[in-house]
DRENDO-1510 file (C-alpha; in Angstrom, 1 decimal, always signed):
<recs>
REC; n; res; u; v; w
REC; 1; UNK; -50.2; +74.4; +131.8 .
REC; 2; UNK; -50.5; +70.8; +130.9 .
REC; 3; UNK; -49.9; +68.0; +134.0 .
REC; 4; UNK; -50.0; +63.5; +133.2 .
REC; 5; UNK; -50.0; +61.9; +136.1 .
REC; 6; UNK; -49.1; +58.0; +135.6 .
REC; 7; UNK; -51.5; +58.5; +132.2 .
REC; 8; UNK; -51.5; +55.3; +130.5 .
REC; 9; UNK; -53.7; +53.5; +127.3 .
REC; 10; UNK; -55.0; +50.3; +126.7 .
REC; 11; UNK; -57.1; +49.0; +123.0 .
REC; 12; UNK; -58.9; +45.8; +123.7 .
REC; 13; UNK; -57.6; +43.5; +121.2 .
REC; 14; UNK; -59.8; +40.0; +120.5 .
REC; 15; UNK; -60.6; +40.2; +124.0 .
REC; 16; UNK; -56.7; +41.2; +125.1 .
REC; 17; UNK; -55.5; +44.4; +126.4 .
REC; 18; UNK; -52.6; +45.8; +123.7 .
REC; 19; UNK; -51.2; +49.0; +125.3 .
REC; 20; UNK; -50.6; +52.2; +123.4 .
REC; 21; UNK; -48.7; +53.9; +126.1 .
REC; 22; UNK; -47.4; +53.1; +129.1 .
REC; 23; UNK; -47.7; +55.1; +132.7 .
REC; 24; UNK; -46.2; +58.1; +132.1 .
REC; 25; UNK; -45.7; +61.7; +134.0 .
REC; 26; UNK; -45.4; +64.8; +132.0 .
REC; 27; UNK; -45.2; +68.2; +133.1 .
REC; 28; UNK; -45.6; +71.0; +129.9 .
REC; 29; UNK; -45.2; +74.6; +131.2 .
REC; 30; UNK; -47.2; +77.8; +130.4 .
REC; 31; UNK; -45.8; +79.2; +127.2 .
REC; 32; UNK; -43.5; +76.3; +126.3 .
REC; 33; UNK; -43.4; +75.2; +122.9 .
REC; 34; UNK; -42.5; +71.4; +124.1 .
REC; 35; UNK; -42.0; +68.3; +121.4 .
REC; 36; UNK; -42.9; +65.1; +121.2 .
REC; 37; UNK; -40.9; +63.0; +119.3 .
REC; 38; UNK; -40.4; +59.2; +117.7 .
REC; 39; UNK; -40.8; +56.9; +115.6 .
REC; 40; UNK; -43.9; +55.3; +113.8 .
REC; 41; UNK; -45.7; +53.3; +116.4 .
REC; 42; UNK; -44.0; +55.0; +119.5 .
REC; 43; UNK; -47.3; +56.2; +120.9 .
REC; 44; UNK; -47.5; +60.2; +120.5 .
REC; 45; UNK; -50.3; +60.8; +118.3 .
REC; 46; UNK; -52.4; +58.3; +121.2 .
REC; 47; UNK; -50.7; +60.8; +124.1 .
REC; 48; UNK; -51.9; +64.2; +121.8 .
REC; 49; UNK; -55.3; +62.1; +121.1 .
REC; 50; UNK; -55.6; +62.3; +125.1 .
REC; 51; UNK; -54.4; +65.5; +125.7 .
REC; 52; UNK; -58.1; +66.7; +123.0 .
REC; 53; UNK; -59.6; +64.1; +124.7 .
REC; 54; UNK; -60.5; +62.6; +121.7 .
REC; 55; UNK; -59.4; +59.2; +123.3 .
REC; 56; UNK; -60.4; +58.6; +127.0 .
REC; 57; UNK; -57.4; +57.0; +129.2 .
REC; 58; UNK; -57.3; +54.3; +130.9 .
REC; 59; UNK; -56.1; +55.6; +133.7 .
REC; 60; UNK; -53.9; +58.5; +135.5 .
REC; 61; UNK; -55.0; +61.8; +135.3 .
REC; 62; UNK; -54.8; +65.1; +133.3 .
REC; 63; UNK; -54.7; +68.5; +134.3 .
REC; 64; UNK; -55.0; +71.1; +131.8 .
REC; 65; UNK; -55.0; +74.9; +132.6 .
REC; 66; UNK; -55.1; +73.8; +136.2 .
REC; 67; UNK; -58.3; +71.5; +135.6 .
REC; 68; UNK; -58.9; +68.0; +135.6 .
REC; 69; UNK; -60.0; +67.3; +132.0 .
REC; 70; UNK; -60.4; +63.3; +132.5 .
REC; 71; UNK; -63.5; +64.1; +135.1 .
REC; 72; UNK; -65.6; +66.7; +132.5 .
REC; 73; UNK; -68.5; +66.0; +130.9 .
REC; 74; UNK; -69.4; +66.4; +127.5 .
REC; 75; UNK; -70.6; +69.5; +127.7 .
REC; 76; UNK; -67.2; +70.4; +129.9 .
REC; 77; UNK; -65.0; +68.5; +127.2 .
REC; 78; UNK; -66.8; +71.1; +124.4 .
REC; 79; UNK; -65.8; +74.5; +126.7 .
REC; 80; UNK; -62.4; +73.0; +126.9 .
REC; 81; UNK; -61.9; +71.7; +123.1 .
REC; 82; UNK; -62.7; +75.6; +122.7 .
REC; 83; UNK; -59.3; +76.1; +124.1 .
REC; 84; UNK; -57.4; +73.8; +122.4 .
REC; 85; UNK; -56.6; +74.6; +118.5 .
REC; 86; UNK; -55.7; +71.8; +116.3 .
REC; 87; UNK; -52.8; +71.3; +114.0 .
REC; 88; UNK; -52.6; +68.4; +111.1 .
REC; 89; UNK; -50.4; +66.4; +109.2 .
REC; 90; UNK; -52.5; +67.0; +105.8 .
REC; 91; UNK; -54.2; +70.1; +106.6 .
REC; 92; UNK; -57.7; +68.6; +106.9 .
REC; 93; UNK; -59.1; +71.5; +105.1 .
REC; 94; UNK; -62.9; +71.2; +103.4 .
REC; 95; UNK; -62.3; +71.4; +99.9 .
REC; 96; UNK; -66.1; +72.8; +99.0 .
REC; 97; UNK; -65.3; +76.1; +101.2 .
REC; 98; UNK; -63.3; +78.5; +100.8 .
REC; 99; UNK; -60.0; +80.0; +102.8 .
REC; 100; UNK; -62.7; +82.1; +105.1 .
REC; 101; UNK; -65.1; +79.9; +105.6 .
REC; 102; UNK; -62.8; +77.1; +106.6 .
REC; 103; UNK; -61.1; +79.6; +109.2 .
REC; 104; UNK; -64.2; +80.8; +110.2 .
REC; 105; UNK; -66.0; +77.4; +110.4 .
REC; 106; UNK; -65.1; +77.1; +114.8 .
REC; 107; UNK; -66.6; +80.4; +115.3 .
REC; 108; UNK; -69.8; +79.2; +113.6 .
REC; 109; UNK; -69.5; +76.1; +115.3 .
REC; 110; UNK; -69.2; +78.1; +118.4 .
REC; 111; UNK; -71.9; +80.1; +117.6 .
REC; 112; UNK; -71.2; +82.9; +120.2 .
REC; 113; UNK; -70.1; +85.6; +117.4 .
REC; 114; UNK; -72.2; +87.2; +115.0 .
REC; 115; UNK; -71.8; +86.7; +111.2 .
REC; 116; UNK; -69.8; +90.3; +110.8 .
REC; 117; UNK; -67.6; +89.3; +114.0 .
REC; 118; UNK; -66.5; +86.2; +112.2 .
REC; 119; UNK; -65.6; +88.1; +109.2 .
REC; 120; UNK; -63.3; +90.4; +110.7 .
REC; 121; UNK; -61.9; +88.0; +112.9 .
REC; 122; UNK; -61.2; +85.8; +109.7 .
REC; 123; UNK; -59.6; +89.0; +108.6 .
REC; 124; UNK; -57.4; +89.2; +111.2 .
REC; 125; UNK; -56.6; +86.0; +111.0 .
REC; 126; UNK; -55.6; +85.8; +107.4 .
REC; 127; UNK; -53.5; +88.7; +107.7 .
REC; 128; UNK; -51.5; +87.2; +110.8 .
REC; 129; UNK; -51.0; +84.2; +108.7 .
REC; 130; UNK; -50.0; +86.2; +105.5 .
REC; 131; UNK; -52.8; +84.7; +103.3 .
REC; 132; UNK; -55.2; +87.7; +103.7 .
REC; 133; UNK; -55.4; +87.5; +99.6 .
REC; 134; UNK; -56.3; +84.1; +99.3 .
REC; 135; UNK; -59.8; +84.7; +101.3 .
REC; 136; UNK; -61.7; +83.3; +98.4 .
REC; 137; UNK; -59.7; +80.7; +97.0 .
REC; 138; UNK; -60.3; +77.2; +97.6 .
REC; 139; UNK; -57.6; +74.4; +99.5 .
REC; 140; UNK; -56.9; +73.0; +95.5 .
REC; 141; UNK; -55.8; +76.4; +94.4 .
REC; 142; UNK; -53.5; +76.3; +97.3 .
REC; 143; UNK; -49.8; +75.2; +97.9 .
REC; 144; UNK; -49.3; +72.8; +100.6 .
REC; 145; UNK; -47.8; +75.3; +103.1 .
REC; 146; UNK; -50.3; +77.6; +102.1 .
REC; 147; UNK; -52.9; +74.8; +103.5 .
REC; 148; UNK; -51.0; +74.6; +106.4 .
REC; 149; UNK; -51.0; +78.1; +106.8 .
REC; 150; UNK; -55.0; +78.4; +106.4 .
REC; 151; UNK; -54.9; +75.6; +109.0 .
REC; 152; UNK; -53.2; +77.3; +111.3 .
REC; 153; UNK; -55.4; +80.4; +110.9 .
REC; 154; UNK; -58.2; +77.5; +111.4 .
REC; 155; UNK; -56.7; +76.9; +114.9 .
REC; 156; UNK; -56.3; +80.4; +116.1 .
REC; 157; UNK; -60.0; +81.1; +115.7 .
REC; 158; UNK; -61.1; +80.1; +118.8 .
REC; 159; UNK; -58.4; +82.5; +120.8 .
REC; 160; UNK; -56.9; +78.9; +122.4 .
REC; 161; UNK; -54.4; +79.2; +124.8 .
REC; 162; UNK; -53.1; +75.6; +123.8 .
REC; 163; UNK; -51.8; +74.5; +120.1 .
REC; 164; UNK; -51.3; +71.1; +119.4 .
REC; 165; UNK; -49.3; +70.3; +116.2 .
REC; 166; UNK; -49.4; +67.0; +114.8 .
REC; 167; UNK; -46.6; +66.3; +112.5 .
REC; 168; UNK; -47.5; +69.7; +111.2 .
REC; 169; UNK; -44.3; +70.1; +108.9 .
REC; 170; UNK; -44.0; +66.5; +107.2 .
REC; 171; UNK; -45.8; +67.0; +104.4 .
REC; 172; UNK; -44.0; +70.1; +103.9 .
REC; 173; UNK; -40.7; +70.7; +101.7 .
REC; 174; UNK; -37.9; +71.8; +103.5 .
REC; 175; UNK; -38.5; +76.0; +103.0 .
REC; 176; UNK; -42.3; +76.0; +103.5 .
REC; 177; UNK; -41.3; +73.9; +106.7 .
REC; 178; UNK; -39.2; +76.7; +108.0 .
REC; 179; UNK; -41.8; +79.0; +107.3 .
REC; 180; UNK; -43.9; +77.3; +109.2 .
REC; 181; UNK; -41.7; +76.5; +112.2 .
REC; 182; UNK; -41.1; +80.3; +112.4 .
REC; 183; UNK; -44.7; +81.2; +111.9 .
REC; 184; UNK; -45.1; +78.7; +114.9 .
REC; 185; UNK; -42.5; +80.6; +116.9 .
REC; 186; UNK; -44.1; +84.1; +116.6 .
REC; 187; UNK; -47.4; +82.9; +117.6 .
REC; 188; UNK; -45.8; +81.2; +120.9 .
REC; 189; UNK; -43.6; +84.4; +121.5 .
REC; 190; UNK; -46.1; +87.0; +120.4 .
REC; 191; UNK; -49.2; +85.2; +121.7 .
REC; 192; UNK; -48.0; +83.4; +124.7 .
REC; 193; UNK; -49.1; +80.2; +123.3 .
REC; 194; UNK; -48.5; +77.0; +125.1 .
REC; 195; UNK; -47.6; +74.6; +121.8 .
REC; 196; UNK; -47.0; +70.7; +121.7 .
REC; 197; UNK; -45.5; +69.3; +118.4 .
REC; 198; UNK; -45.4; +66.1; +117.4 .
REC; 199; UNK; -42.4; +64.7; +115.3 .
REC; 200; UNK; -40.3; +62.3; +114.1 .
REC; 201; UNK; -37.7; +64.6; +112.7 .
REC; 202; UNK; -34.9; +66.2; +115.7 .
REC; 203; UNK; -34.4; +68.9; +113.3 .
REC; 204; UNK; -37.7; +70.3; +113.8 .
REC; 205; UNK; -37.6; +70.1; +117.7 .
REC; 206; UNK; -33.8; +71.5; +117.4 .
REC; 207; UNK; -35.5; +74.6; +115.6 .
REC; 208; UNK; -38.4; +75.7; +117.6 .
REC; 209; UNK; -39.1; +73.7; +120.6 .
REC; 210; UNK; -38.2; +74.5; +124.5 .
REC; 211; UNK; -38.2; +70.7; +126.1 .
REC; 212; UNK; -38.6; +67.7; +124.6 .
REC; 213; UNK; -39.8; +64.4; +125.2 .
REC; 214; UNK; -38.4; +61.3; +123.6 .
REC; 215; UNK; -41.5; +58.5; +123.0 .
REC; 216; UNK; -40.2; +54.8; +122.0 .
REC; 217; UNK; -42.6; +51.5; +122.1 .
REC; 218; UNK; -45.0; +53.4; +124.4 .
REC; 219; UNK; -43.1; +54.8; +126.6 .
REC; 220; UNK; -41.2; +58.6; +127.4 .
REC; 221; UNK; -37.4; +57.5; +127.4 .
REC; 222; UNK; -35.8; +60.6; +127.7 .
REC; 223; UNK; -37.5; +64.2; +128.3 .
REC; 224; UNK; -35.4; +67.5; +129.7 .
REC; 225; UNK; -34.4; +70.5; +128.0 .
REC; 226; UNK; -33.9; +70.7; +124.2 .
REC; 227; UNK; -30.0; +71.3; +124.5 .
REC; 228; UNK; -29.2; +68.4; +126.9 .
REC; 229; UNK; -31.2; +66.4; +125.2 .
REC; 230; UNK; -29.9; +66.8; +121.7 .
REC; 231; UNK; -26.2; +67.2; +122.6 .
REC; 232; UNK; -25.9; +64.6; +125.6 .
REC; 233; UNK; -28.2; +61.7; +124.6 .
REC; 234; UNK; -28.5; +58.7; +127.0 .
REC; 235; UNK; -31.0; +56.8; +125.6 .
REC; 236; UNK; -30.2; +54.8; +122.5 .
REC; 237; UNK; -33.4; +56.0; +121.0 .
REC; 238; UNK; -31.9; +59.6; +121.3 .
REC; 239; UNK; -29.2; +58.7; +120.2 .
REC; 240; UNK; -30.4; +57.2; +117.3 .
REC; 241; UNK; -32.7; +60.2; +116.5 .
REC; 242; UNK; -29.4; +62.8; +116.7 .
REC; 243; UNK; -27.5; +60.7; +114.8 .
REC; 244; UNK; -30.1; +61.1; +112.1 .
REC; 245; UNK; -30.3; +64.5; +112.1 .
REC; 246; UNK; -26.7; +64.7; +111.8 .
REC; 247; UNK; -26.2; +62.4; +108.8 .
REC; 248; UNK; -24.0; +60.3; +111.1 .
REC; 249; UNK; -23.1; +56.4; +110.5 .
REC; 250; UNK; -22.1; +55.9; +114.2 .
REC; 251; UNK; -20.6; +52.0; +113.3 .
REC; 252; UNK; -19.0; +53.4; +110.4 .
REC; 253; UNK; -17.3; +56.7; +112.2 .
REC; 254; UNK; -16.2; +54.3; +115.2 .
REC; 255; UNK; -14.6; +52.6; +112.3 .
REC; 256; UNK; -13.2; +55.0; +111.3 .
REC; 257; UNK; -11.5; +56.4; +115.0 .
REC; 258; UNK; -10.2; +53.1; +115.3 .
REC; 259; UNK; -7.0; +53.8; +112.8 .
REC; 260; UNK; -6.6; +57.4; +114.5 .
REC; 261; UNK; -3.5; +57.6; +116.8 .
REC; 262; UNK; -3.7; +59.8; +119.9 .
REC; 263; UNK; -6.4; +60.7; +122.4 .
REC; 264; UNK; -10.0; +61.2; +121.1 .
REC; 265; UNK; -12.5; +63.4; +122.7 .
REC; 266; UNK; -15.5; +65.5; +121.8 .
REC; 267; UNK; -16.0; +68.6; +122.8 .
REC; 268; UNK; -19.9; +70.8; +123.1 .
REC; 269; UNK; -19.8; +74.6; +123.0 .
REC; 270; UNK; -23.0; +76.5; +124.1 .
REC; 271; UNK; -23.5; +80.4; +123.8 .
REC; 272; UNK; -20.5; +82.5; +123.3 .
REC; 273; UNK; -18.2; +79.6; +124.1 .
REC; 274; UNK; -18.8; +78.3; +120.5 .
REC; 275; UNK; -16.9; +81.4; +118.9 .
REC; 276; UNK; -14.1; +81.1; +121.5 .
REC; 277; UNK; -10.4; +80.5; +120.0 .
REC; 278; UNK; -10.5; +77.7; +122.4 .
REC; 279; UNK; -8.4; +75.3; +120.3 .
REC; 280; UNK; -5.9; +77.7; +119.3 .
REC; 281; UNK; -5.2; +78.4; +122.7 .
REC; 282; UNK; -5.1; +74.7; +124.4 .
REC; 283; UNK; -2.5; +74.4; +121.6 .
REC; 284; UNK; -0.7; +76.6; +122.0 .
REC; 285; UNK; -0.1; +75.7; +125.9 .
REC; 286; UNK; -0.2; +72.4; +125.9 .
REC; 287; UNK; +1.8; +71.9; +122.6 .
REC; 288; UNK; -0.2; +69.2; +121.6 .
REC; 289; UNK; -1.6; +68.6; +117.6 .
REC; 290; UNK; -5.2; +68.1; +117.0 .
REC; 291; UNK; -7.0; +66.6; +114.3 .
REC; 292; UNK; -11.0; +67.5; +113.8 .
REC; 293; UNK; -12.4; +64.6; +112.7 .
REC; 294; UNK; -15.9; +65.7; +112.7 .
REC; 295; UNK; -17.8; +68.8; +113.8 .
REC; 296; UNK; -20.7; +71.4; +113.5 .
REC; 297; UNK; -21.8; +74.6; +114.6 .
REC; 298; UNK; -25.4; +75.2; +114.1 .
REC; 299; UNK; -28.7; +76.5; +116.7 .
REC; 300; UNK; -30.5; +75.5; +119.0 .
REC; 301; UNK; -33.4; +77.8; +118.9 .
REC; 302; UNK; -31.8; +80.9; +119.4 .
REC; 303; UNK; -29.0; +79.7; +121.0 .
REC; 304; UNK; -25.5; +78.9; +119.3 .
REC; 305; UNK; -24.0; +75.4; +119.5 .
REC; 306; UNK; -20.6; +73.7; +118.6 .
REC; 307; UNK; -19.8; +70.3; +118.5 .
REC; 308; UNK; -16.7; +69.1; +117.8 .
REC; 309; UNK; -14.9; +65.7; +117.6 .
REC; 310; UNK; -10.6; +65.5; +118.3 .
REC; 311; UNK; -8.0; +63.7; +117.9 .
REC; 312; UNK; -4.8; +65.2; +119.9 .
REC; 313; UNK; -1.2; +63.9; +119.8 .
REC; 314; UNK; +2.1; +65.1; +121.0 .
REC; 315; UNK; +2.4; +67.5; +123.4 .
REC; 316; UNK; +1.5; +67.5; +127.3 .
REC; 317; UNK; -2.0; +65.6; +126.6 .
REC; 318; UNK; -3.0; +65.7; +129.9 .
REC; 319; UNK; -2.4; +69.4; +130.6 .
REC; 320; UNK; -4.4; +70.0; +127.5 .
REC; 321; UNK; -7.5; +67.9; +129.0 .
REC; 322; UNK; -7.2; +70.1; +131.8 .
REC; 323; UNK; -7.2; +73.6; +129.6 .
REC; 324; UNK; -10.2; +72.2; +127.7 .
REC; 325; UNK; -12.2; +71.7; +131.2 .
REC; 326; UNK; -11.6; +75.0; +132.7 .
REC; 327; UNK; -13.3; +76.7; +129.8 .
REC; 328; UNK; -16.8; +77.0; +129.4 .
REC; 329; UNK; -17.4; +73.6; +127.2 .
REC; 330; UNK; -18.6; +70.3; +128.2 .
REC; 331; UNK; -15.7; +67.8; +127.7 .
REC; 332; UNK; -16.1; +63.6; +126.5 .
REC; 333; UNK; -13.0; +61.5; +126.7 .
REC; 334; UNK; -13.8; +58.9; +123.9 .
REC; 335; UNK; -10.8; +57.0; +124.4 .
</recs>
């Protein structure tokens, strides 16, 4: 659905050219619901500004829907901002409208529906986002994921076939965030959305997204599939963005190991694997002890993970490396 080739931006500066983001390739698939993700000043709201087309490039190309969007007029840039919907941070709502009117305000912008076709597509809209009661209220008589709610209704208006969320959970407490992220994940599963979501929290892409790309200083560092990214990190970046999400201290856990007799791996269950009596077992065999010394099982989308960190002693160590890799887990000797 959405194709950069060697896309790059430049600001001129006091006369000097101050890149924003570096040549980059990116390939988003139809239906993918594919993050974007750093840290303040790593350069994906400028990528999502390019992908609107609100910023021109300054160089590379970008093919959209199979359609070069860098060589379209203005008029062509207004048919294809017609099938794009718009997420934001803080809502952007008009506070002298009401819920309706700000949903219905692309249609009228449009201008290709009449006045009772906007209503009942408002209608529909509200009701898909679970607002439908809140028609005729205005944004300060709304919650803040109710906002978000009416501006996601906003987005759908225009019957886009591309979503682009940016930092559209941020502002959000943790349960209206879920509620949002799962709203998200009905509209790409029941509508065949194609949806990139900007972040600067893993736990949100862990949630909901397909891929992901990892952004630092400009440039994409790291980009594959959500589960290789997030439990196999290469780039420090990555690294540092996991470790986040985990509430991990990596210089103080390596402290830690380094008073721990025996062998130290970590082992990463996917699927069914993570519910397997796997440790159990490899004991039982091998005769070696284990320690845990730390661990989590949690989701990735819909799919179950395990992560856990050893400590083994005693025993045949060796044969118990070799149990652990003829199962179905991914194994790291950490010393």
């Amino acid at each position: 659905m959405i194709e950069l080739h060697q896309v790059h931006k430049a600001y001129q500066v006091n006369g000097r050219d101050i890149p924003a983001l570096h040549p980059c390739d990116l390939h988003i698939g139809r239906g993918e619901v594919f993050g974007l993700i750093g840290h303040s000043g790593a350069g994906k709201s400028t990528l999502l500004r390019l992908l609107n087309r609100l910023e021109q490039p300054s160089g590379g190309r970008i093919v959209i829907d199979g359609e070069d969007v860098t060589a379209l007029d203005s008029q062509g840039l207004r048919r294809f901002r017609q099938r794009l919907g718009m997420i934001f941070q803080h809502f952007n709502l008009l506070s002298s409208k009401t819920v309706a009117e700000n949903v219905g305000m692309p249609l009228q912008l449009a201008g290709e529906l009449s006045r009772r076709a906007i209503a009942q597509r408002v209608d529909e809209l509200l009701q898909r986002v679970g607002l439908a009661e809140q028609a005729h209220k205005y944004p300060a008589q709304l919650s803040g994921g109710q906002k978000q709610r009416v501006g996601i209704a906003r987005a759908l208006a225009t019957a886009p076939k591309i979503l682009l969320c940016d930092e559209a959970t941020s502002a959000l407490d943790p349960q209206t965030t879920g509620q949002v992220l799962q709203l998200l994940a009905e509209l790409n599963r029941e509508l065949g959305l194609t949806i990139v979501l900007i972040t600067h929290e893993m736990d949100v892409i862990r949630r909901v997204c397909d891929r992901v790309a990892v952004m630092d200083a400009g440039r994409i560092v790291e980009q594959g599939a959500v589960a290789q990214v997030f439990l196999h990190p290469q780039h420090p970046t990555t690294q540092r963005f996991v470790q986040e999400d985990e509430a991990v201290d990596a210089d103080a856990q390596h402290a830690d190991f380094a008073h721990v007799p025996g062998r130290i791996l970590r082992l990463t269950f996917q699927g069914e694997a993570t519910y397997a009596p796997l440790l159990g077992q490899v004991a039982r065999r091998s005769g070696v002890d284990y320690s845990i010394l730390a661990g989590r099982i949690d989701r990735i989308k819909d799919v179950p993970y395990g992560q856990l960190t050893l400590a083994l002693t005693g025993g045949d160590i060796d044969a118990a490396l070799a149990c652990f890799q003829a199962a179905d887990v991914h194994l790291e000797v950490l010393r």
